[in-house]
N, C-alpha and C positions, 0 to 999 in steps of 0.2 A: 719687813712690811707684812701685814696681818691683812688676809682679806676677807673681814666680816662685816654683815651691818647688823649684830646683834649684839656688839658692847662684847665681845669673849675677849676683848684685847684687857678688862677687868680680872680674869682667871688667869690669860696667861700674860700677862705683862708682868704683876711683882715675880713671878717664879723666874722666867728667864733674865728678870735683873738679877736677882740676886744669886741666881747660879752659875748664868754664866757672863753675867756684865752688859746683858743686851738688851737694849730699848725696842718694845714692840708699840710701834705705832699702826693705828688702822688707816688702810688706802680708802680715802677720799670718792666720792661720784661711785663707789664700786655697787652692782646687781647681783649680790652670791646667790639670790631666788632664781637667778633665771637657769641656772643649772641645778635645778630641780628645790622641793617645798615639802615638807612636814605633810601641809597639808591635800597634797596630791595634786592640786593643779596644775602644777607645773611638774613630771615627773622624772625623777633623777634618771639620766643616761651613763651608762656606763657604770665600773667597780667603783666601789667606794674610794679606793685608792686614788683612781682614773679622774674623779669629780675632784676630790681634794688636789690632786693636784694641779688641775686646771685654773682651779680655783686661784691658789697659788701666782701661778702665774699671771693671774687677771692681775691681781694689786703690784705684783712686778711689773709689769706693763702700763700699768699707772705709775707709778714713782720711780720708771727707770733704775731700781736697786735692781742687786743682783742675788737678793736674799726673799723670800716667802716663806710665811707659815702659814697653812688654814686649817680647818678640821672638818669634818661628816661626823653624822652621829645617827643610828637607825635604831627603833623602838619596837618593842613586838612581845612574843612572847620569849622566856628568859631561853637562850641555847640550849641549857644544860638542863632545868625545870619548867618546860612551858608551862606548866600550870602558872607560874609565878610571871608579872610583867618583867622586863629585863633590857637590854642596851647594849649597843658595841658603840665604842667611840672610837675615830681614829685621827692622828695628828701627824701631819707631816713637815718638812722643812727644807727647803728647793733651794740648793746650793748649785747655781750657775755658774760660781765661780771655779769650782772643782769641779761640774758638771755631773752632781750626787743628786737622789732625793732619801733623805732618811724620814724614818714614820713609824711610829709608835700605836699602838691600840690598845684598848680596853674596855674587858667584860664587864657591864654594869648591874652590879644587884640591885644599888641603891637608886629608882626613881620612882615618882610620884605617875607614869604614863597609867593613864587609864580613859576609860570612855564611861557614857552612859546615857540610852536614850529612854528623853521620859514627855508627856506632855505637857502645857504649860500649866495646868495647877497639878500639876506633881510635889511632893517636897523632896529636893534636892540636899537637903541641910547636910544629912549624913556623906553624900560624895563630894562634897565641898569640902568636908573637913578632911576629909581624906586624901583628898592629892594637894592639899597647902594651901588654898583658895582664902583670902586675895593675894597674898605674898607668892604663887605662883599664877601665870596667866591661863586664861581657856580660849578653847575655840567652840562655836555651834554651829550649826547647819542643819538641813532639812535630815530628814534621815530616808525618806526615800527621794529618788529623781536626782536633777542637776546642781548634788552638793555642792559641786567645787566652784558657781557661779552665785552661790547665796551664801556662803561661807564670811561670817565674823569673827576676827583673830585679836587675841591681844585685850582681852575680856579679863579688866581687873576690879571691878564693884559689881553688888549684887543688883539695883536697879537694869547694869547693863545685860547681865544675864539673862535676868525674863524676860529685858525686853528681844532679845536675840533667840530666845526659847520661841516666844511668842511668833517673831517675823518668820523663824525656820519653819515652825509647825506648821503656819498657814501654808505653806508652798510644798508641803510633803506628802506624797501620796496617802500617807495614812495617817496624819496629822499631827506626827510627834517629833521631835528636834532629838539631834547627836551632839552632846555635853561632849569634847575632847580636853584635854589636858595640852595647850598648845606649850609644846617643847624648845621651842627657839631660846638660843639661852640666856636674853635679853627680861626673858618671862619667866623662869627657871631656875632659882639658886639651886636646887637640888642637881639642875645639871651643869651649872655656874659648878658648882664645890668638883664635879667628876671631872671637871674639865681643866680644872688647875693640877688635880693629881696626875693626869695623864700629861700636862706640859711637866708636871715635872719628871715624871719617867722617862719624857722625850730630851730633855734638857740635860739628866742623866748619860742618857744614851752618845747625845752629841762630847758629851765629856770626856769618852774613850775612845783611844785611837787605834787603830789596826793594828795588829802586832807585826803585821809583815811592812804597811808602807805610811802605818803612822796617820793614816786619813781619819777624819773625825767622823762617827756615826755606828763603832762598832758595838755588836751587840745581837741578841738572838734573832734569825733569821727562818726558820725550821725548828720542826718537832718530828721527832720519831718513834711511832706507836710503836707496842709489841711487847710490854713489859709481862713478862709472864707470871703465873697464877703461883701465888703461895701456899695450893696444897697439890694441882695436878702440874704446873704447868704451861697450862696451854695457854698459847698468848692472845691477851686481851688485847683492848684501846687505850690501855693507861697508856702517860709518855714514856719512853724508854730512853730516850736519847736527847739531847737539845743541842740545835746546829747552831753553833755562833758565825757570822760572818762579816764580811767587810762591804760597803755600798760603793767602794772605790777601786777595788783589785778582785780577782778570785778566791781569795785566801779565805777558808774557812775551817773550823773546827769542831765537833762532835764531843761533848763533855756528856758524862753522866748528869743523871737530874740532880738541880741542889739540893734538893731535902734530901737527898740520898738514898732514898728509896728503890730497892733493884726488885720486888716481887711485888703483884698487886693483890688485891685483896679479891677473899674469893667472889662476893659479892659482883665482882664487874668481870667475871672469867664467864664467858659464853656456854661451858660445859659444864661449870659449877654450878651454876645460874642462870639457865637457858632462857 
């Protein structure tokens, strides 16, 4: 059971057929907004993990199965390049029956998040084209004062823009409206497409079994910095180590990284590079 009400049972439903034989249907009556909003009205409580898997468990609790997937997604500036916009997504899957949650995530390069506040005979043309505008949706609101009570989401034609430009601006301290790129991924192929890659990594993941007790979900669990510097050295933040583990027993294991890389480059060595 899938608990969205933004249609993501479209990204992850064909992957989990065809990987691993399993129908995702979306739970029925289900409020995933009320455990926090894109748009900040309502704001997320708790880890990312924490939310998704609550979440989880809402559409379990509806449909009496003993099985849940749902996912989080947060936008901002990129981990590795703030200057760049960027994304983490993360996907989990609530085995009651085994009493497991296994959960997948992933770094996003690829989105269209961006903002821009302008007022209403501004021309917009340029940042429309630029985050996918109408094939992705937006959100406005005032740009000063009590955004999250004048806020229009779900902004797919241009007449509705101005006119949402228009309503925010009057109500904002200093007269101008916040263009967002609303992210729900009902509104969002770009994050529809990240979203299926990440089921299938996750769909992956459930595919391997523990080597010690066979339980499904094994797979990296930990990373361990320290890879030393390839002219002095001295150990940077590259990874050094990758912990694989089990969500069902203790059993874990410590592999070299796959690219096989044992020295970083000096570039990321703190002494090299200060």
């Amino acid at each position: 059971m899938l608990s969205s009400m933004h249609g993501k049972e479209q990204a992850i439903g064909p992957v989990f057929l065809a990987n691993l034989n399993l129908i995702v249907t979306p739970a029925n009556g289900i409020d995933t907004d009320a455990l926090g909003t894109f748009s900040g009205e309502i704001p997320r409580c708790g880890t990312m993990l924490e939310v998704a898997v609550a979440k989880a468990r809402i559409g379990m609790d509806i449909s009496g199965l003993p099985f849940g997937i749902a996912s989080e997604g947060s936008f901002g500036p990129h981990p590795l390049f703030p200057i760049m916009p960027g994304g983490f997504e993360l996907m989990v899957f609530v085995d009651d029956e085994r009493g497991t949650v296994i959960h997948e995530s992933l770094v996003i390069d690829d989105t269209n998040f961006a903002h821009l506040v302008t007022a209403p005979k501004d021309s917009i043309s340029k940042f429309l084209s630029q985050v996918g505008f109408p094939s992705h949706g937006l959100m406005v609101c005032p740009n000063l004062g009590n955004s999250a009570a004048a806020i229009v989401k779900g902004i797919v034609d241009l007449p509705s823009v101005e006119s949402a430009i228009a309503g925010a601006a009057a109500l904002s301290g200093d007269g101008r409206a916040r263009v967002e790129t609303d992210m729900r991924a009902h509104l969002n192929p770009t994050r529809m497409k990240n979203l299926s890659g990440l089921a299938t990594r996750l769909s992956d993941r459930l595919l391997h079994g523990c080597p010690s007790c066979a339980a499904p979900g094994w797979g990296r669990v930990k990373m361990i910095r320290g890879l030393p510097c390839e002219i002095c050295d001295t150990t940077t933040e590259s990874v050094m180590l990758e912990v694989f583990g089990c969500v069902a027993c203790p059993h874990h294991e410590e592999r070299p990284r796959a690219d096989g890389l044992i020295q970083a480059e000096s570039v990321h060595c703190p002494a090299c590079n200060p």
